[in-house]
C-alpha positions as CSV (number, residue, x, y, z in Angstrom):
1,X,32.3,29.1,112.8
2,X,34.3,32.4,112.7
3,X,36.3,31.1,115.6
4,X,37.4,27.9,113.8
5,X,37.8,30.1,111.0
6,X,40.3,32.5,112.8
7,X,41.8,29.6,114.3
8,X,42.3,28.3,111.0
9,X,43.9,31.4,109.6
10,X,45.6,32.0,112.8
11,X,47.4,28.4,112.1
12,X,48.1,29.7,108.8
13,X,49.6,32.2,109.5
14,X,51.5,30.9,112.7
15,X,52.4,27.9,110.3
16,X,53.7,30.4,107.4
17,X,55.4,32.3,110.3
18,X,57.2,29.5,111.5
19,X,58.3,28.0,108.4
20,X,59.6,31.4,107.2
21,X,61.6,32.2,110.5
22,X,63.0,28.2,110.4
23,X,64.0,29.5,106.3
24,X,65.5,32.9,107.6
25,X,67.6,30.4,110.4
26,X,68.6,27.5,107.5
27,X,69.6,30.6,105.6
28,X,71.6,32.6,108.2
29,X,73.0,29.5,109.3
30,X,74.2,28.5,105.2
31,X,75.5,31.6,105.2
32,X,77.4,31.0,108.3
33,X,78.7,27.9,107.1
34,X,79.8,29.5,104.0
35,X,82.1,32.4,105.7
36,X,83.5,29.6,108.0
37,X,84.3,27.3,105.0
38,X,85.9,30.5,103.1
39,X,87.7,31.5,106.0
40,X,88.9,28.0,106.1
41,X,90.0,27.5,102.6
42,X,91.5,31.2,103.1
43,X,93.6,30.5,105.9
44,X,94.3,27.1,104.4
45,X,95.8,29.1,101.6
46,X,97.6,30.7,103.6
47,X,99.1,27.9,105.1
48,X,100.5,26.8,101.8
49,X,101.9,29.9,100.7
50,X,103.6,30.0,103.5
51,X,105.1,26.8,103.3
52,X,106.0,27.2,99.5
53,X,108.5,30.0,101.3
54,X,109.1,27.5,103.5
55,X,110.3,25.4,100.9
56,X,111.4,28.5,99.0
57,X,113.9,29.3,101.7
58,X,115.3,25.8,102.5
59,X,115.9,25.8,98.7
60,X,118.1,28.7,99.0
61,X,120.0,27.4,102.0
62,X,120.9,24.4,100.0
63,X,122.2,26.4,97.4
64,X,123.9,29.3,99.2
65,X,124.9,27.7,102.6
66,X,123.9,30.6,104.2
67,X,122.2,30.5,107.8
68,X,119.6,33.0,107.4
69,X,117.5,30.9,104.6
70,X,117.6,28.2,107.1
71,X,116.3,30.1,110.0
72,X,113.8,31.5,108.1
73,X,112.3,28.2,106.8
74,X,112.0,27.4,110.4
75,X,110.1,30.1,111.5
76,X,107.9,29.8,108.5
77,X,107.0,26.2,109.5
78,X,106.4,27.4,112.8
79,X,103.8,30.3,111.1
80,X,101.9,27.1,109.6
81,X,102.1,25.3,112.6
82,X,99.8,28.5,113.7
83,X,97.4,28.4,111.1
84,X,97.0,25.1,110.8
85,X,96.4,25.0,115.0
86,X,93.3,27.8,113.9
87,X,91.6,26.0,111.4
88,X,91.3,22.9,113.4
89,X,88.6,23.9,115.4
90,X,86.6,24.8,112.0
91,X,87.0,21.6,110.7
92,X,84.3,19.2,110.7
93,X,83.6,15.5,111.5
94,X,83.6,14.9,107.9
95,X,86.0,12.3,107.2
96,X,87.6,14.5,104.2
97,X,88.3,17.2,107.0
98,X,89.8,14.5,109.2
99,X,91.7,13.5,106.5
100,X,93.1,16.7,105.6
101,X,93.8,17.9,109.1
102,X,95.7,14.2,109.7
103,X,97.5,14.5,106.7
104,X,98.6,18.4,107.3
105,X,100.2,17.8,110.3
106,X,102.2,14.4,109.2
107,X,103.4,16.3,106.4
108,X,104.5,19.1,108.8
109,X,106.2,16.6,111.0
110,X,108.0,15.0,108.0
111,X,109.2,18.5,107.0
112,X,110.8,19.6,110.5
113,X,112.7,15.8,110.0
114,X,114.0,17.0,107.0
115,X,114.9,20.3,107.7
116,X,116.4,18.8,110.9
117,X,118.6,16.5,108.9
118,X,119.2,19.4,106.1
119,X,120.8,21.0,108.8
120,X,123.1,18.5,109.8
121,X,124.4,17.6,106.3
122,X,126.3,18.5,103.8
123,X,124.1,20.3,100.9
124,X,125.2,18.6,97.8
125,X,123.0,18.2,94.7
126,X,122.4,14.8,95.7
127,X,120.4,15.8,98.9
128,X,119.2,19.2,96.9
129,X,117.3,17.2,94.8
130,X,115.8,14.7,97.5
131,X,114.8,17.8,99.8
132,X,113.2,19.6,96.3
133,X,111.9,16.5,94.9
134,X,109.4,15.6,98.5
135,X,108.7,18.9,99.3
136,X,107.4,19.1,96.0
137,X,105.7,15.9,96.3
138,X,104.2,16.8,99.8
139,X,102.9,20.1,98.2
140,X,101.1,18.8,95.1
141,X,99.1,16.1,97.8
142,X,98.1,19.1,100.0
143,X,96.9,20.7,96.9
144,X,95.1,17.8,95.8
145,X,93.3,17.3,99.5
146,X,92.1,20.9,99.8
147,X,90.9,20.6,96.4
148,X,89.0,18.1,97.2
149,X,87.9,19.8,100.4
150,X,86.4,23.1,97.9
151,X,84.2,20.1,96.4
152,X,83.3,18.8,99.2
153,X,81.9,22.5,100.9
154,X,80.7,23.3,97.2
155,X,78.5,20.1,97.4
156,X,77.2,21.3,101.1
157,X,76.4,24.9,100.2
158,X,73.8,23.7,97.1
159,X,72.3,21.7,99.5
160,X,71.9,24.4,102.0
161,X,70.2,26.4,99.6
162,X,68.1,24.1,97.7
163,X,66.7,23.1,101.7
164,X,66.1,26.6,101.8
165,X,64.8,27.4,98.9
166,X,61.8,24.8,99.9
167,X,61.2,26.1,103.2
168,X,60.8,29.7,101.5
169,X,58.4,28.6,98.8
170,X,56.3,26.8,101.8
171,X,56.3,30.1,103.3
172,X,54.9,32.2,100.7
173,X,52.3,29.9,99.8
174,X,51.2,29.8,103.7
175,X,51.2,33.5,103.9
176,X,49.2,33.4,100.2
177,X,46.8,31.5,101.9
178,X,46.3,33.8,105.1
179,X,46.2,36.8,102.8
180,X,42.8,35.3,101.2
181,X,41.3,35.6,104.7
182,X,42.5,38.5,106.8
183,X,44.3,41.6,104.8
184,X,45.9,42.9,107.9
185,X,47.6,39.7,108.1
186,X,48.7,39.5,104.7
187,X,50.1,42.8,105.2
188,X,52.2,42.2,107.9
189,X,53.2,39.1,106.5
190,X,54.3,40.8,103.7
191,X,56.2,43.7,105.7
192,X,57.9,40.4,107.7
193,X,59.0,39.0,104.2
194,X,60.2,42.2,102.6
195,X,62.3,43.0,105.4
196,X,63.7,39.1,105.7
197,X,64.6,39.2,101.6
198,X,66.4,42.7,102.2
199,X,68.6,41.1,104.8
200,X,69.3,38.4,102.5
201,X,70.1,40.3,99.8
202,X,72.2,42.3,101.9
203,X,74.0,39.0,103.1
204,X,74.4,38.2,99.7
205,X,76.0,41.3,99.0
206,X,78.7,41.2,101.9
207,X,79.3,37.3,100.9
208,X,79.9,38.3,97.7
209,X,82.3,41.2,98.5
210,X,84.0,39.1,100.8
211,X,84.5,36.5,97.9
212,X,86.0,39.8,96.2
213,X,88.4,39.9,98.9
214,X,89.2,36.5,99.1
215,X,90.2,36.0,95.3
216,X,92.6,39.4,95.3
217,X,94.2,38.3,98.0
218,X,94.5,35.1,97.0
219,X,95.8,36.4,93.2
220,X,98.5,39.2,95.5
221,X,99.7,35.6,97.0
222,X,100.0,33.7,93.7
223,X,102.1,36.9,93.2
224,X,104.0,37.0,95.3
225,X,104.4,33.0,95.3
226,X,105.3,33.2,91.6
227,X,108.5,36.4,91.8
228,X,110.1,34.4,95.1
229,X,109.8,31.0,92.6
230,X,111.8,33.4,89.6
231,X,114.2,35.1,92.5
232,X,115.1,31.8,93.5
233,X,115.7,30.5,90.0
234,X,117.7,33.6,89.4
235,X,120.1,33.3,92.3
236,X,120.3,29.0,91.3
237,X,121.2,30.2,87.8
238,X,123.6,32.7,88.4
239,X,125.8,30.5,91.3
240,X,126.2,28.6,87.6
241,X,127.1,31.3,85.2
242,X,131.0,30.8,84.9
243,X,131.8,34.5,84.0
244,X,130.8,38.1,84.2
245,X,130.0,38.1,80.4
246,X,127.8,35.2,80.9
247,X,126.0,37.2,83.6
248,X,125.4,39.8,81.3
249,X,123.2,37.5,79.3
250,X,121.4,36.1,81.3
251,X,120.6,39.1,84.1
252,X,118.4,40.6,81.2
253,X,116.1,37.8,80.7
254,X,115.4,37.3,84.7
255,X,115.0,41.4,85.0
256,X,112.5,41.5,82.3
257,X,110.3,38.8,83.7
258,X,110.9,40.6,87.8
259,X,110.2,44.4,86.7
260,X,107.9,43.6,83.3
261,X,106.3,46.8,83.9
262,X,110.0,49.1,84.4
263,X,112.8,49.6,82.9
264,X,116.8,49.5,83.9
265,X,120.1,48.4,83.6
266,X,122.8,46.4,86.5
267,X,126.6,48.3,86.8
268,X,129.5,46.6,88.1
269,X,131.9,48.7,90.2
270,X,135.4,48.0,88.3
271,X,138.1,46.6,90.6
272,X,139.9,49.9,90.9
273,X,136.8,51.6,92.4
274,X,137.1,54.3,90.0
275,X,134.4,53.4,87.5
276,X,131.0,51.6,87.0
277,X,130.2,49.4,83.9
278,X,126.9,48.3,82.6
279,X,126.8,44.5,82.6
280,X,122.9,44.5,81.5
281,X,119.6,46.5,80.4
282,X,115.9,45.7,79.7
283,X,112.8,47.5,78.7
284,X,114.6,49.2,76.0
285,X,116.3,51.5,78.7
286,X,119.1,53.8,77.3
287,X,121.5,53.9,79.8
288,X,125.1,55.1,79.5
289,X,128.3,52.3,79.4
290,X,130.4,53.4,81.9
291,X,130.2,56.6,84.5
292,X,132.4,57.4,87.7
293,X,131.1,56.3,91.0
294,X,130.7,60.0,92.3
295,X,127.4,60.5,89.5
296,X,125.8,58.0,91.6
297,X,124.0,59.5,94.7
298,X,123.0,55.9,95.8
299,X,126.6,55.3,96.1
300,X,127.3,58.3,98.0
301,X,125.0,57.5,100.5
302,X,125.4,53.6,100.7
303,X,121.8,53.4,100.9
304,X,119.0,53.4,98.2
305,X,118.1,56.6,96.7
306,X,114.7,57.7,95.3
307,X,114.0,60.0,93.2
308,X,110.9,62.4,94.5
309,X,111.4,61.3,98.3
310,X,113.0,64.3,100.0
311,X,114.8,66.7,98.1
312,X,115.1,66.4,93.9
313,X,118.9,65.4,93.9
314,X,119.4,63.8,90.4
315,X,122.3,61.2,89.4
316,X,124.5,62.3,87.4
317,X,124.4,59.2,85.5
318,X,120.8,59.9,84.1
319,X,120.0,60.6,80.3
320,X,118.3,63.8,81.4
321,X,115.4,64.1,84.3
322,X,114.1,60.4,84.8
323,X,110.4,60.2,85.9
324,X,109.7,60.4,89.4
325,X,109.8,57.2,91.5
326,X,113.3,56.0,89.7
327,X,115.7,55.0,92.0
328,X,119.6,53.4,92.3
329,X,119.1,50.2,94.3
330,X,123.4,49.8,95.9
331,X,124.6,46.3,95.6
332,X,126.6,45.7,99.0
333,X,128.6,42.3,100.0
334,X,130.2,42.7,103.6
335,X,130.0,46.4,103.9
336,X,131.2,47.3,100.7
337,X,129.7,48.4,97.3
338,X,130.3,46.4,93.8
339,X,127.4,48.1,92.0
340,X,123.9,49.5,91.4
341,X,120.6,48.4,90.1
342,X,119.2,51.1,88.3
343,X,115.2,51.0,88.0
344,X,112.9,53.3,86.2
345,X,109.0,52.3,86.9
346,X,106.2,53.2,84.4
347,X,103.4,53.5,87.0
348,X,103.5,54.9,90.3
349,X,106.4,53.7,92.6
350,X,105.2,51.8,95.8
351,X,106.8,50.1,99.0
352,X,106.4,46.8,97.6
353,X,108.5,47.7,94.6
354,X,111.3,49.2,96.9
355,X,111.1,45.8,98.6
356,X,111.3,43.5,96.4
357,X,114.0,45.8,94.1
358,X,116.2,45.6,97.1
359,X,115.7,41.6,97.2
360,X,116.8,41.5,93.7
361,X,120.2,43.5,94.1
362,X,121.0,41.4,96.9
363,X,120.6,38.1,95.0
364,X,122.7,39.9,92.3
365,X,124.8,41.4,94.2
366,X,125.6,37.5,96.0
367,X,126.5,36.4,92.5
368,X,128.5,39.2,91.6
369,X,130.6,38.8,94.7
370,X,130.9,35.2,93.9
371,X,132.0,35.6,90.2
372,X,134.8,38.0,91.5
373,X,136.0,35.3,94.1
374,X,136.6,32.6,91.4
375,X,138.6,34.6,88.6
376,X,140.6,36.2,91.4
377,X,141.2,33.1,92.2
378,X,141.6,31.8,88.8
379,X,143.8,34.3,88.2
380,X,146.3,34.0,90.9
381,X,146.5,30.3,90.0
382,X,148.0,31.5,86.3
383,X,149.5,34.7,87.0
384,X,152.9,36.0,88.9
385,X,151.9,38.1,91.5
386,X,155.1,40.9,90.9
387,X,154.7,41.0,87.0
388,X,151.5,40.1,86.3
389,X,152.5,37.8,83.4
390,X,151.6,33.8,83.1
391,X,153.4,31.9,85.4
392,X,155.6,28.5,84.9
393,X,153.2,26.2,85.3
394,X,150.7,27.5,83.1
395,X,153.4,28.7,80.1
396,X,154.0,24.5,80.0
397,X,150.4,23.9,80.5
398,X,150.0,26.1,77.0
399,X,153.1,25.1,75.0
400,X,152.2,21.3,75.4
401,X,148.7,22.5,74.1
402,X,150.3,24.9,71.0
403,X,152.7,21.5,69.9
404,X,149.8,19.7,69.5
405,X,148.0,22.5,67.4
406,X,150.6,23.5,65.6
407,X,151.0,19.9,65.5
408,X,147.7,19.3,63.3
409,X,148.2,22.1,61.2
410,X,151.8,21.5,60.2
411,X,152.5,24.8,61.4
412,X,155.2,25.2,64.5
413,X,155.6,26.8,67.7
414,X,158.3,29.2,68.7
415,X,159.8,29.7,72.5
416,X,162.3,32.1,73.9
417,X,163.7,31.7,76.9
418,X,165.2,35.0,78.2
419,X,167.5,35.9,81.0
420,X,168.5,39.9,82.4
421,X,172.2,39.9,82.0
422,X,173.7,40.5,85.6
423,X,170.7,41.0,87.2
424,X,172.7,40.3,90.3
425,X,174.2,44.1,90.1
426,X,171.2,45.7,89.9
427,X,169.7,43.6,93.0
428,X,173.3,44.0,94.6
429,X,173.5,48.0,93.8
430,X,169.4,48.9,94.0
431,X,168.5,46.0,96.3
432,X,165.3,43.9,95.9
433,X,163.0,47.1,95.4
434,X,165.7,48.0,91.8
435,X,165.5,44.5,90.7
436,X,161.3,44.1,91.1
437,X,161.2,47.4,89.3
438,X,163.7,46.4,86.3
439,X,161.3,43.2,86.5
440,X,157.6,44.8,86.3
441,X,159.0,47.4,83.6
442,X,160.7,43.9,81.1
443,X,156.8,42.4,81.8
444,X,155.5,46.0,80.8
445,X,157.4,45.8,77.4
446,X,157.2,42.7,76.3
447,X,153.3,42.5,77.1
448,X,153.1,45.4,74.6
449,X,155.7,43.4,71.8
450,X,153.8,41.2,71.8
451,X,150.6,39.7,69.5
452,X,147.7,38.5,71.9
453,X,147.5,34.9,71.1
454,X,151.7,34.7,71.9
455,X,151.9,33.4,75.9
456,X,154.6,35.7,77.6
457,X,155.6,34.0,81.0
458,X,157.7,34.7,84.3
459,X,159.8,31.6,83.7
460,X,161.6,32.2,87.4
461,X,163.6,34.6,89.3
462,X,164.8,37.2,86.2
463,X,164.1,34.6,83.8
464,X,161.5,35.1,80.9
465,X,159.9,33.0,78.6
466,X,157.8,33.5,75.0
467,X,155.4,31.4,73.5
468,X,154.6,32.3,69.7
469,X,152.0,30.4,68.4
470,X,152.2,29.2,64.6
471,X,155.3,30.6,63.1
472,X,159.1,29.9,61.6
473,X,162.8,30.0,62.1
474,X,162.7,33.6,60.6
475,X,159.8,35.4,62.0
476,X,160.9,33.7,65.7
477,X,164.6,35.4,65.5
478,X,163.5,38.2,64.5
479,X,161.1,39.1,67.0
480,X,163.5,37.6,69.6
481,X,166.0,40.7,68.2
482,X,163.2,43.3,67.6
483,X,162.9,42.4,71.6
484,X,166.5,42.3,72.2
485,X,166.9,46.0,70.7
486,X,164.1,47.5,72.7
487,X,165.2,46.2,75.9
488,X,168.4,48.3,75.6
489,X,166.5,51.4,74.9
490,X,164.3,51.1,78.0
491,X,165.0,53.3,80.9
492,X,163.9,52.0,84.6
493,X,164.2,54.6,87.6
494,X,163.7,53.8,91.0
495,X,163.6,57.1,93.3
496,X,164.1,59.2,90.1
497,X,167.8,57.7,90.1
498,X,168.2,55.6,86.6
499,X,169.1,51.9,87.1
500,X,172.0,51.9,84.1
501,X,172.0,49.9,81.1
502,X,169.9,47.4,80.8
503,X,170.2,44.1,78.1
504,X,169.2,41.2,77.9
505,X,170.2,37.0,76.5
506,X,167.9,35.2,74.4
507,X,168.5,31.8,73.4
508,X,165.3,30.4,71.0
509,X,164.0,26.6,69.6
510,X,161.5,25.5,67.0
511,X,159.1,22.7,68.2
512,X,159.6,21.4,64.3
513,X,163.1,21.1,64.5
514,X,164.6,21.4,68.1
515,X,161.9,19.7,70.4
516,X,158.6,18.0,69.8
517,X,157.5,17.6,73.1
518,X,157.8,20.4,76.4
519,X,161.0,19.4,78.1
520,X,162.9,18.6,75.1
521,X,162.0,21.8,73.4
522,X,162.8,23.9,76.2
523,X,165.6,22.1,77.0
524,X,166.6,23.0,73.6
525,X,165.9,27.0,74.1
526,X,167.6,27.3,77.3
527,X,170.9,25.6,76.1
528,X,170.8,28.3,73.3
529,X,170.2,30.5,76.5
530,X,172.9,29.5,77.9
531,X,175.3,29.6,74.5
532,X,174.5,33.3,74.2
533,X,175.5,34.0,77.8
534,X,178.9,31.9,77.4
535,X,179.3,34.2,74.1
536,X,179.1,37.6,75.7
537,X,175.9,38.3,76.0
538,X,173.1,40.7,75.0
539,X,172.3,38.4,71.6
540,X,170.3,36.3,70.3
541,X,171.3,32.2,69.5
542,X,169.2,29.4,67.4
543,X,169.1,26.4,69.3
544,X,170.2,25.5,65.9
545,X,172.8,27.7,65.3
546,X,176.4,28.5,66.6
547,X,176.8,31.2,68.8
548,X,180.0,32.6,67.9
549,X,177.6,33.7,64.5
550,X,176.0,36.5,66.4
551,X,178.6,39.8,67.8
552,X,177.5,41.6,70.5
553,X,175.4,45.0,69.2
């Protein structure tokens, strides 16, 4: 009987210790699955993020043209190409694994075809948009599978540990059981438990700092993910903004969302290189307008400059001592400097910061560059390059537009057309470098005679020409001989040696009563021109009026 009766607590307890070690194996072996399906869905993640940079930087090659954005979506691709070639082994036969795995590596393929043909052609908006509008498309169905995939694992886990939970209540009601019949064994089953719930727990404790891990890492890449999205809507609205002043505006909103815990302003280097003006602040930063180039210590050196790393060497251009970790980010294009990003950051300054600071004043600095290209431009398509006044072809471009304003408000619009008497001498006697200096001093005077919505041109050669906007007979002569006057008074040296006297022929028409449209009405001024030359002269003659009226002064 006793031997039956050991037997029979011997299978008890061999039974109890079997089921409990088979629990402690489903368990380790759940738990195994579970780190493999998070490091799955982590370097999954990664995967994406990488080729949202991918797409990030293809994005900005379309935009900018520029080479490097290209190159670097490539070797992001090839980066996923990694991951995705280590998570394969970790996938399963499940048909949603397949699935995803399939449908990764088509979308891959169908992203080196397009960045393949992106290369090849021409980035207009056209093909911007197609590029944007599939990688987008390809992006939101990989979300959508590895979604699915979370469910799926979600769905396996519970059943892992509901099959567990089973074998472990079998267990302790075995081990109840053999406890009835022989206390040593219940003991020792007991000790065997205790220890197998302590490495659980202890299992559950590193899963669960793991899943710690896992979602900071993942919320650093979301991040990071979202600044590269703004950067890249910064630089695509700035290659838009038609002017400096427009830049102003808008830099402040983009800086505020970049640095939300800092404050700063952006300087533009003036075209003289002698002094830097703010073009935009944020944070509430008080920052000075202007300050010479020399406060800047980030200027000096060409490099960024920190305060607190390495010696305690202060801009100039600070209100005071800024907090430490502060620093003047240069703004370079081709070697040079056009101006500074200044940043002040409320907590501690880190390497990332520095980073992504100097990403930011590049992008900037891009547009900057950019904006100074198209209103030199714009400006040497309206201006004469000796005097610096309008040119012809825009002085007709604006007196066709003043007709028709003055036009509509029954007002009309004046033009002088004036000529440097025997300018010939002065070329003959100074040579070219006399007559360009006669020239750029006339410009001088008459830019300062004038009111600011008048047009005062380089009509050709020494020949001048005003536009007044929305005046009469009377108010035209009389600032034609207000001009007349002054330009005998003015004195032009060239070496120190004085170029003589210097005067000047005027002949002026009246839109309302000499010429309604361009050619006829300065037709009409420059045969008064020429009436006040054939008179003598150094006057001034009406395209309605006789010359022989006006004596030379």
């Amino acid at each position: 009987m006793a031997w039956y009766v050991f037997a029979l607590v011997a299978a008890v307890l061999v039974g109890a210790a079997v089921i409990t070690t088979l629990s402690f194996h489903r368990l380790t072996a759940s738990l195994d699955t579970s780190n493999e399906t998070h490091a799955t869905l982590f370097r999954t993640e990664r995967a994406m993020t990488l080729l949202e940079h991918a797409v990030s930087a293809k994005r900005a090659f379309l935009l900018t043209h520029d080479s490097s954005y290209l190159d670097a979506s490539r070797e992001l691709l090839r980066r996923v190409d990694r991951e995705l070639a280590e998570i394969a082994p970790s996938l399963t036969d499940d048909p949603g694994d397949a699935a995803l795995n399939a449908r990764l590596n088509l979308i891959l393929t169908d992203m080196h075809a397009r960045m393949l043909a992106v290369a090849s052609a021409d980035a207009n908006a056209e093909t911007m948009t197609k590029h944007v509008n599939a990688d987008r498309a390809n992006m939101e169905e990989l979300r959508a599978l590895i979604e699915n995939l979370e469910r799926t694992d979600l769905s396996r886990a519970q059943k892992h540990e509901r099959v567990v939970k089973s074998h472990a209540d079998v267990a302790l009601q075995a081990a109840g059981a053999g406890s009835i019949m022989v206390v040593a064994l219940i003991a020792f089953s007991l000790m065997t438990l205790r220890r197998q719930i302590a490495e659980r727990a202890r299992a559950q404790d590193a899963l669960t700092n793991a899943n710690v891990a896992l979602k900071t890492k993942m919320g650093e890449l979301e991040l990071h993910a979202q600044e590269s999205l703004l950067l890249s809507d910064l630089g695509e609205i700035l290659q838009v903004c038609p002017s400096i002043e427009e830049t102003s505006k808008v830099l402040p909103l983009f800086m505020t969302e970049l640095f939300p815990a800092s404050t700063g302003a952006i300087y533009s280097l003036k075209e003289s290189r002698n002094q830097l003006d703010v073009i935009g602040t944020w944070g509430g930063a008080t920052m000075p307008d202007t300050f010479d180039p020399a406060d800047c210590w980030a200027l000096r050196k060409g490099r960024m400059h920190v305060i607190g790393e390495g010696p305690m060497l202060i801009c100039e251009h600070n209100d005071g001592v800024p907090p430490l970790g502060s620093m003047c980010v240069p703004m370079m294009r081709h070697g040079d400097a056009i101006g500074i990003v200044h940043l002040r950051p409320a907590d501690a300054l880190d390497g990332k910061l520095k980073i992504f600071a100097k990403t930011v004043a590049d992008q900037v600095s891009l547009a900057l560059a950019n904006l100074r290209l198209q209103e030199s431009l714009r400006t040497r398509a309206v201006r004469d390059p000796l005097t610096g006044l309008f040119n012809r072809r825009y002085m007709e471009e604006s007196l066709e537009r003043e007709i028709r304003r003055s036009g509509r408000k029954g007002t009309a619009a004046g033009v002088m057309m004036l000529d440097v008497d025997h300018f010939k001498h002065f070329n003959d006697t100074f040579g070219h470098a006399g007559g360009d200096a006669l020239l750029q001093n006339l410009a001088t005077l008459m830019s300062s005679m004038f009111r600011e919505e008048d047009i005062v041109c380089r009509y050709g050669g020494e020949e001048f020409a005003v536009i007044l906007a929305e005046t009469d007979e009377g108010s035209l002569l009389q600032r034609a001989e207000e001009l007349r006057m002054a330009v005998k008074t003015l004195h032009v040296r060239l070496n120190g040696q004085p170029l003589g006297r210097i005067t000047m022929s005027i002949g002026a028409a009246l839109s309302t009563t000499h010429g309604a449209t361009v050619d006829s009405l300065l037709a009409a001024a420059d045969h008064a021109l020429y009436q006040a030359k054939q008179a003598g002269r150094d006057r001034v003659v009406s395209a309605s009026e006789r010359p022989e009226l006006h004596a030379v002064s």
